[in-house]
Phi, psi and omega in degrees: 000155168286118169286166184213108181220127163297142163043085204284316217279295170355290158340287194308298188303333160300285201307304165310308182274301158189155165223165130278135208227131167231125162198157185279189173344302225265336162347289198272018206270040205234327205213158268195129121255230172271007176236014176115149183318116173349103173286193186201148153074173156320012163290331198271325176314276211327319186296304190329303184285000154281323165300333167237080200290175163088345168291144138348086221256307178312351161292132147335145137298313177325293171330293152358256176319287162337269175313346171279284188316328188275325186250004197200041172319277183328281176309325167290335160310256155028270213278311171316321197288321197270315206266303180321305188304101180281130160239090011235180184200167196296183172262351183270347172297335167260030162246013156297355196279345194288344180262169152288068182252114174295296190229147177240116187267151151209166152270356193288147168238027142255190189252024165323298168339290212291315210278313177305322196239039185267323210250346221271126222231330193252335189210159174243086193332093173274091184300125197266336186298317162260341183269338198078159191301147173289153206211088175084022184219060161342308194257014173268146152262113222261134190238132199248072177260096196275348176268026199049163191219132168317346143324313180254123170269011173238035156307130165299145152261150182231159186199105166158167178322167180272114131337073180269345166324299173316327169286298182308340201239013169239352212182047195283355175276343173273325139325266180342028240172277195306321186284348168283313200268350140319328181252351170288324179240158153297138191231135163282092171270130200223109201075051184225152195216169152001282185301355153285028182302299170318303189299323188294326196252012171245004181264327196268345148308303178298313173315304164302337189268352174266354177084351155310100169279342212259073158256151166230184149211133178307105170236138203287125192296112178218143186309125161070043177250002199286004183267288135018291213254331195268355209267300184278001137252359148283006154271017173059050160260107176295149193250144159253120160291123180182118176276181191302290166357281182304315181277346189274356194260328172334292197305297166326332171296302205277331188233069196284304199316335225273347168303335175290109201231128176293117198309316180256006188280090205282001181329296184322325174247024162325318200288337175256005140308150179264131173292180202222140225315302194279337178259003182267139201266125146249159182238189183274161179280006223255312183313324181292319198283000174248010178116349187290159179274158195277144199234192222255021075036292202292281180349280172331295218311147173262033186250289214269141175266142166298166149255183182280346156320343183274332194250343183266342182282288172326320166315288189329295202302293185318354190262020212020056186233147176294185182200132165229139179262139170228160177169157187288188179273170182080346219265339169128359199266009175282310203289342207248336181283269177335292179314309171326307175319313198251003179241006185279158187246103174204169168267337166316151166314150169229080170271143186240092180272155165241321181238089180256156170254132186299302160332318189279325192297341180285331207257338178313304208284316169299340198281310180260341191036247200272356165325141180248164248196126157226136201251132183226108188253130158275136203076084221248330177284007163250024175222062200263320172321277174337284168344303175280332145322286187302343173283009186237036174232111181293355187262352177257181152201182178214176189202122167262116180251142186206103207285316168275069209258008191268348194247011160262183174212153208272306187280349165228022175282124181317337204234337172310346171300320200274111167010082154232116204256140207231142168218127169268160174227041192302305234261137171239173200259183170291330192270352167300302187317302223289328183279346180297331185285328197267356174295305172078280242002145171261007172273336168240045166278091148346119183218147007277183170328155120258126204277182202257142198238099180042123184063358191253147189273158187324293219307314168300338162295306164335284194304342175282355195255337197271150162234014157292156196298125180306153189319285201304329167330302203274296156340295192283333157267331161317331196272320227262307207270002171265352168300323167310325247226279181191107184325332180315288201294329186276357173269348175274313158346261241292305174287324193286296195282334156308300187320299184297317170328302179281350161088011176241175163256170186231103161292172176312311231271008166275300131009253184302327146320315179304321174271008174309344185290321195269023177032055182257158175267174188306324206272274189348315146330296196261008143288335190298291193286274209299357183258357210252307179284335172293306157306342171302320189270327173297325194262327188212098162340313215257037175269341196223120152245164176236136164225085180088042160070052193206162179238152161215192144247142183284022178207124173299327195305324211281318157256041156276350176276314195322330182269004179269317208230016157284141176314119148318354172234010161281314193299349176254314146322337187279280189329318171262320153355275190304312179305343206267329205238009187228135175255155188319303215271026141277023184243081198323143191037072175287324176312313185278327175306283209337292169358305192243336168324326185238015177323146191258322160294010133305277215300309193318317195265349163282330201235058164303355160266092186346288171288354151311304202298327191309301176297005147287312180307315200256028170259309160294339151299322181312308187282331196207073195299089192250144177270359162299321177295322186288309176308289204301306175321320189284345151256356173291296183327309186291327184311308176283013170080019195273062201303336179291317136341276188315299179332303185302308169336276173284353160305303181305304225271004176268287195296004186248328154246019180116149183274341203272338211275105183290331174326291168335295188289323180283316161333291193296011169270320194271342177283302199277346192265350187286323186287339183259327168341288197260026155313151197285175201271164189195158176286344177310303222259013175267322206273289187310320167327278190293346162285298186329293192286332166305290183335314159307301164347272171335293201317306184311291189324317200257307192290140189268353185276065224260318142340282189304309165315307189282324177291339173265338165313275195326333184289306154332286181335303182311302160303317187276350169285343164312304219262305205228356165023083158200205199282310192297314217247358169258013174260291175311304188252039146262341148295338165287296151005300165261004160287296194294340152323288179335293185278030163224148176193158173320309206270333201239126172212060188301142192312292171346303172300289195314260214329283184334307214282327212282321181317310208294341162277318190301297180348274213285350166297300188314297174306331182256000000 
């Protein structure tokens, strides 16, 4: 049949350049699960009430649900989850890939998107509720799932109108989030009928009060819709006549060429190919040896040296084998990685990521097909899904790097099984020191040498070598003098390194969430930024870079400074500001920020005052209840001595994820053994001791983090053999003893264990 769209050509130019597509129900009624074709509407009512018979027919669905939750939560849960789950859909549903969709908003809570772009050689699906907005990723599409989604199993499902009040007043920096980015592209609203009036007319406010005209909406062509078609354009919506079908064979008509897709033209992933010698920007090299993080320059550069470490890695690879490098920080495992890249010799493809997603490995994996691959990842724990792919793909392999390699576990990790050769690179030969040393520049080169002294990392060798002024030196002045200057810049510092810290960037549109208090605009903002880089580059060049409409610091070392030598009361103005005035879903990689973001030993040294911290801690629960959030409060809590506090705390926070969260469980371990140590001794406070460490027992026992468990046994183990030197407490570390073996082997050799285990001998030599 013939479509019929106001302002057709308008439309088209949109379609090509970029659009936002929000939709409803009537979207998905197309696509399938194992119980039958998507309902829409009062479809879903009906089905409910066979399933759960003896409800209430006379309820609303929104009414529905509600009452179903309160008494049958679980089974409803359940069954929504399973009636969602799309197995199959029409075919005309990929050819939405022929358009130019910037954000997708919906209310639907199935995973029809993700399933469609599954397939997909051009784009890739960005769950934003879990990775946070994209960031530097050309082929992603950013997806808005405002009712929950089946995907996220701690997700809420939601049925009733889009609530924007409820936002605003529970949560107003993720409104502020959504309507900006609403309002940046022209939007299509798709599968909403009548009965969406409410939503449709608080959405198309917003769309008007920002002055965004060029909105449309699909309405299905039918006898006597014309009250209907007259009703959605006094929201000032234009209309497209159409079913789903037909507008989705549209795109196919008008843009057939955007189907031809060249098999091998990799543009799209340019920012993650490793370039090659002639296409990399070099800098002085002075910059890698004063702290920068290393860029693809450095790699390249014959100045920074292989360490020997380089010929045992290659190996591996030539061995076919996968590889993960550990090492403590500083140790060198960016730049050894970056070399890997550029010096491995294969026909395979080489990509170098930092945060891959099973969705971009999906979009690889369609793109190149049987083509092989070497995935070279840095940060490794935020790409363990990927990861655990590429290990089942005989065409791929990967070479990984990871500083917390402690909270995986080298002997029960599921995928750590699969050809994977473990290398730690803490520890360097002599012959390292001396070329590292002798790398140099000899205009800020030290003499004579100074040698490397047990635990201290390459950077601390370098730097003692050096004779500019040290990272933290160089930190503390840099702060002093932007304070002079405008209190502003040093609070902008402070977040661009909380942010890098957190394994994330401070983009524009975080930015501006953040100054939202000073009503500064986009060009003030990035006067703002450009007057922080202009001092930056005058007192120390290599403090600051832009990337992509994005801010960072070039050294990881440096923010990693911020909880030692930033003001306690900017770093605590940064910290509540931003939780309070920035929503998740501005945050790039959010999975992984969450991870570091909310460390309870950040927070201890911004908020010595208890009740700040609380009230921070409970401002960030507001936005984002995780029970994970509830564990940091709760060593934040032990740390600052409110051990009683604390107690309630990960008590909650244990009930709210499960006796199974091992994670957890060691946290309410590490609570209960810290309140008691140094009590005077008693059989109470012996009893309470000895649970803790059996809670560990468990965690180890139960647990794939098998690392992590045995370095807080064994630390626990240690104290109480201090407190009680007698047979009971020389059983605990000879039991920390033979966990902390476990996990030494030629290949895995984490710093930490070694210490802990060398404690644990000497302990028990003394004692036997």
């Amino acid at each position: 049949m013939k479509l019929k769209i106001d302002f057709e050509n308008t439309l088209k130019k949109h379609l090509s350049s970029g659009i936002n597509l929000f939709i409803g129900s009537g979207f998905s009624v197309h696509a399938s699960s194992e119980l039958g074709s998507l309902p829409a509407g009062n479809a879903l009512k009906g089905e409910l009430l066979i399933e759960f018979p003896n409800s209430p027919s006379s309820l609303e669905l929104p009414q529905l649900c509600t009452y179903l939750s309160r008494s049958k939560k679980e089974e409803l849960d359940s069954y929504l989850r399973k009636r969602f789950n799309v197995t199959s859909f029409e075919r005309e549903y990929e050819k939405i890939e022929n358009i130019q969709i910037k954000n997708i908003f919906t209310t639907n809570i199935d995973n029809l998107i993700q399933k469609i772009f599954n397939s997909s050689k051009k784009k890739y699906i960005n769950d934003v509720d879990y990775n946070g907005a994209s960031y530097n990723k050309n082929s992603a599409i950013d997806l808005y799932h405002l009712h929950g989604s089946i995907s996220n199993p701690d997700s809420e499902l939601i049925f009733r109108d889009l609530d924007i009040s409820k936002i605003v007043s529970s949560e107003p920096a993720r409104w502020t989030h959504l309507s900006r980015k609403m309002i940046e592209f022209p939007t299509i609203f798709w599968g909403y009928s009548m009965n969406d009036a409410g939503t449709l007319a608080t959405l198309s406010d917003v769309l008007k009060d920002s002055g965004r005209k060029d909105s449309w909406i699909v309405v299905k062509p039918e006898p006597g819709n014309d009250d209907q078609i007259s009703y959605f354009k006094s929201l000032g919506l234009s209309i497209i006549e159409s079913n789903t079908l037909d507008f989705l064979r549209y795109f196919d008509k008008i843009y057939p060429e955007n189907t031809d897709v060249k098999s091998l033209d990799l543009d799209e992933f340019k920012n993650i190919l490793v370039p090659s010698n002639a296409q990399v920007t070099h800098r002085e090299i002075k910059e890698f040896f004063q702290g920068a993080t290393p860029v693809w320059s450095d790699a390249y550069s014959k100045r920074v040296i292989k360490t020997t470490y380089f010929r045992k890695i290659k190996d591996m690879l030539d061995g076919d084998k996968n590889v993960l490098i550990t090492g403590a920080a500083a140790t060198g495992k960016s730049t050894l990685l970056m070399q890997m890249a550029t010096d491995y010799e294969t026909p395979a493809f080489k990509f170098f990521v930092k945060d891959l997603t099973k969705e971009q490995l999906h979009q690889i994996e369609n793109k190149i097909g049987s083509n092989g691959a070497i995935f070279f990842i840095d940060d490794s724990q935020s790409s363990l899904e990927a990861i655990s792919l590429i290990s089942n793909n005989s065409s791929y392999k990967f070479i990984a790097a990871e500083r917390d390699y402690a909270y995986l576990s080298s002997s029960n990790h599921a995928f750590f099984h699969r050809n994977i050769d473990i290398i730690d690179i803490t520890d360097i030969s002599e012959e390292d020191v001396q070329s590292i040393y002798d790398s140099i520049p000899y205009d800020i080169r030290r003499v004579p040498l100074i040698q490397k002294k047990e635990g201290e990392s390459i950077f601390e060798l370098i730097e003692q070598n050096c004779t500019s002024s040290n990272i933290r030196d160089r930190f503390t002045s840099v702060i002093k003098q932007l304070d002079r200057i405008d209190s502003k810049l040093v609070e902008l510092f402070v977040l661009i390194c909380y942010l890098h810290r957190s394994r994330s960037v401070a983009s524009m549109d975080i930015l501006i969430s953040y100054f939202q208090d000073n009503q500064l605009s986009y060009k003030e903002i990035y006067s703002l930024v450009e007057g922080l880089g202009r001092n930056l580059a005058e007192h120390d060049g290599s403090l600051l870079t832009y990337n992509q409409d994005a801010y960072l610091v070039r050294s990881n070392i440096l923010a990693d400074l911020i909880s030692n030598l930033a003001p306690v009361n900017v770093l605590a103005q940064v910290l509540r500001r931003f939780h309070t005035n920035v929503s998740r879903y501005s945050i790039p990689v959010y999975d992984i920020f969450k991870r570091k973001a909310y460390d309870a030993r950040l927070f201890e040294k911004a908020f010595p005052n208890i009740k700040d911290g609380i009230a921070i801690y409970d401002v960030i629960y507001k936005k984002h209840p995780s029970p994970f959030n509830l564990q940091q409060k709760a060593l934040y809590l032990s740390r600052r001595g409110d051990h009683q506090e604390a107690f309630k705390v990960i008590d909650e926070a244990v009930a709210h994820s499960g006796s199974k969260n091992w994670a957890i469980k060691n946290s309410y371990a590490i609570i209960k053994f810290r309140a008691n140590i140094d009590r005077d001794m008693s059989d109470e406070v012996r009893l309470v001791l000895d649970d803790s460490l059996n809670t560990l027992k468990e965690c180890y026992s139960s647990d794939i983090r098998k690392v992590f468990h045995a370095m807080t046994f064994a630390d626990h183990a240690l104290r109480y053999f201090d407190k009680y030197a007698d047979d009971t407490a020389f059983r605990y570390l000879v039991q920390a003893k033979e966990w902390l073996e476990d996990e030494i082997n030629p290949s895995n050799k984490v710093h930490d264990v070694k210490r802990l285990l060398k404690r644990c001998k000497s302990a028990i030599f003394r004692y036997g």
